[in-house]
N, C-alpha and C positions, 0 to 999 in steps of 0.2 A: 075305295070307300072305307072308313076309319069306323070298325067297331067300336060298338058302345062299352063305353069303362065298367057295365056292369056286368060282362062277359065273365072277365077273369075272374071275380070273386065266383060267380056261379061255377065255371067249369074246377076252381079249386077246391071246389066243398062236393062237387060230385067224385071229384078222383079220391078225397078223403075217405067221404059214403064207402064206394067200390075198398078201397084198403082196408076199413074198421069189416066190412063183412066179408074179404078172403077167406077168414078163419072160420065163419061159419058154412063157405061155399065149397070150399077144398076139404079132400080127406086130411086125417092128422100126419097121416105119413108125408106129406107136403111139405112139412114144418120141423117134422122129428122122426129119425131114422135110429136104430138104434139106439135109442136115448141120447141120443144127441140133435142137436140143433139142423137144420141144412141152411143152406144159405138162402132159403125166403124165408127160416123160422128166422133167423137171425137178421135179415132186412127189417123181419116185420118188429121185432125184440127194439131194432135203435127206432121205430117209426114210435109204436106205444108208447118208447122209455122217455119217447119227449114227452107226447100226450100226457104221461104224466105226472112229469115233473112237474109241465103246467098248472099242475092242480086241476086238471079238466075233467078228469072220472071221480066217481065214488072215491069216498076217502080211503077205503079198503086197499084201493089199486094206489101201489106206489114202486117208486123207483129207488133201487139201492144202488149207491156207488161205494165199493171197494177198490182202494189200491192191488193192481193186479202181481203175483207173486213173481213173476218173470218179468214184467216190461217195467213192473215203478206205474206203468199211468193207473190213471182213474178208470175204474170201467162199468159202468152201468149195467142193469137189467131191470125190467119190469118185472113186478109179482104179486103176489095177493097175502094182505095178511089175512090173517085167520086171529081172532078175538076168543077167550078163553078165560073165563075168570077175572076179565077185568084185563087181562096184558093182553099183548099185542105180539103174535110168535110170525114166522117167517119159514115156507112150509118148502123143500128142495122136492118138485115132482119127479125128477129127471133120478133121484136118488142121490147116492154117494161121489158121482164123477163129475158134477155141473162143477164147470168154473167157478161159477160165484160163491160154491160153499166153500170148495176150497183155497178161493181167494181170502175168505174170511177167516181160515183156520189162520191162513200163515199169517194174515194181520193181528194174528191175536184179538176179533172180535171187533174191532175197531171200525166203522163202517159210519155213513150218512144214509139217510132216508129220504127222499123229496117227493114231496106230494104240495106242489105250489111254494113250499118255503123248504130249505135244507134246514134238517134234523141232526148232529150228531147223536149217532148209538152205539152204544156197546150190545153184542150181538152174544148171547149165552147158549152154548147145545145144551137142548134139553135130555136128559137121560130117556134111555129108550122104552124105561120102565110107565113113563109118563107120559109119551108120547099117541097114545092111541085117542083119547077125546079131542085132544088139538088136532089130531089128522082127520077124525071126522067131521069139526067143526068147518076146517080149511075147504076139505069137499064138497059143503052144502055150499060152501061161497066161491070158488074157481070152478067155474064152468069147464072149463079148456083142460082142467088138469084134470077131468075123470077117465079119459084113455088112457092114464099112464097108469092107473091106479086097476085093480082086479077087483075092487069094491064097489060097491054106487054110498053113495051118502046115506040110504037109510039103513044099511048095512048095521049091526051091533058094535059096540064098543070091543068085545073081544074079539071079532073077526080084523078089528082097527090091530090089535093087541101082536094078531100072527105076523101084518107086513111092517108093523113098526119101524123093526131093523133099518127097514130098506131106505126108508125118507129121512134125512135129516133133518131137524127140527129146531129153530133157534130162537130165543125170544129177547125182543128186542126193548133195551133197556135204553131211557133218555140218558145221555152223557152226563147230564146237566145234576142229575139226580144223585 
C-alpha cells in the first residue's frame, strides 16, 4: 500500500521541529567543549547556516562567509548581530580562537553576509575600549551565547568593560559604501 504524498512533507518538518530545539534540550557542553565547537555544535552550525542564509529567521540571525586562511574555500557560520548606534557589529562568543574571526583577520576584513540575499562587507575590529555596550547589546539578543559569557545581559556596562578583552568585536560595513 503506497503512502500518502502528504507524509513526507509532514515527517520533514517534524525532524526539522526536533533539530531547531536540540539546543534548547541538550546541555551546552553538547555543542561547545572548551570553547570550541564539537561535532554536533558544528552539524548543527552548517544546518542554521542554511536556515539562514534562507532568510528564514529574524533579520538579526545571519550567515557570514569568509574565505578560509588555510584551505582558499569559502566557509560559513551562523551568528547574531548585535545593533548599536545604528551599525550592525558582529560579536566572536567563543573569544579570540573561533575560526571565523580569524579567518577574517587574514582576509583583511573582506567577508559576505547572507541573510536571504549575499551582502558584501568589510568587517572592522572594534577597539576594546568600545566594546563593552555592543557586548551587552549582543547578549540581550543571542540567547545561546549567555553560557559562554560570565555576565547575564542586565549586567552594567562596566562589568561589559572587565571581559571586553576576551570577545572580539567587529562591525560590519556594506562594501557598497
Amino acid at each position: 500500500m503506497r503512502r500518502p504524498a502528504i507524509l513526507l512533507p509532514i515527517l520533514l518538518a517534524l525532524a526539522l521541529a526536533v533539530w531547531f530545539l536540540l539546543p534548547f534540550l541538550l546541555p551546552n557542553t553538547a555543542f561547545y567543549r572548551r570553547r570550541r565547537p564539537t561535532r554536533l555544535g558544528k552539524m548543527t552550525n552548517r544546518v542554521m547556516s542554511l536556515y539562514s542564509s534562507l532568510g528564514l529567521p529574524p533579520s538579526w540571525q545571519v550567515t557570514l562567509e569568509v574565505r578560509g586562511r588555510r584551505s582558499g574555500r569559502v566557509c560559513s557560520t551562523v551568528l547574531v548581530c548585535a545593533d548599536h548606534d545604528g551599525e550592525r557589529y558582529l560579536v566572536s562568543m567563543l573569544g579570540e580562537n573561533a575560526e571565523w574571526v580569524r579567518n577574517v583577520r587574514a582576509a583583511g576584513g573582506d567577508a559576505v553576509i547572507r541573510h536571504g540575499r549575499r551582502r558584501k562587507v568589510r568587517l572592522e575590529e572594534v577597539a576594546v575600549g568600545q566594546r563593552a555596550p555592543i557586548l551587552k547589546a549582543y547578549l540581550t539578543r543571542a540567547i545561546g551565547a549567555r553560557p559562554h559569557f560570565d555576565l547575564s545581559p542586565e549586567a552594567g556596562v562596566e562589568e561589559f568593560e572587565r571581559v571586553a578583552a576576551k570577545y572580539p568585536v567587529f562591525r560590519a560595513i556594506d562594501a557598497a559604501a
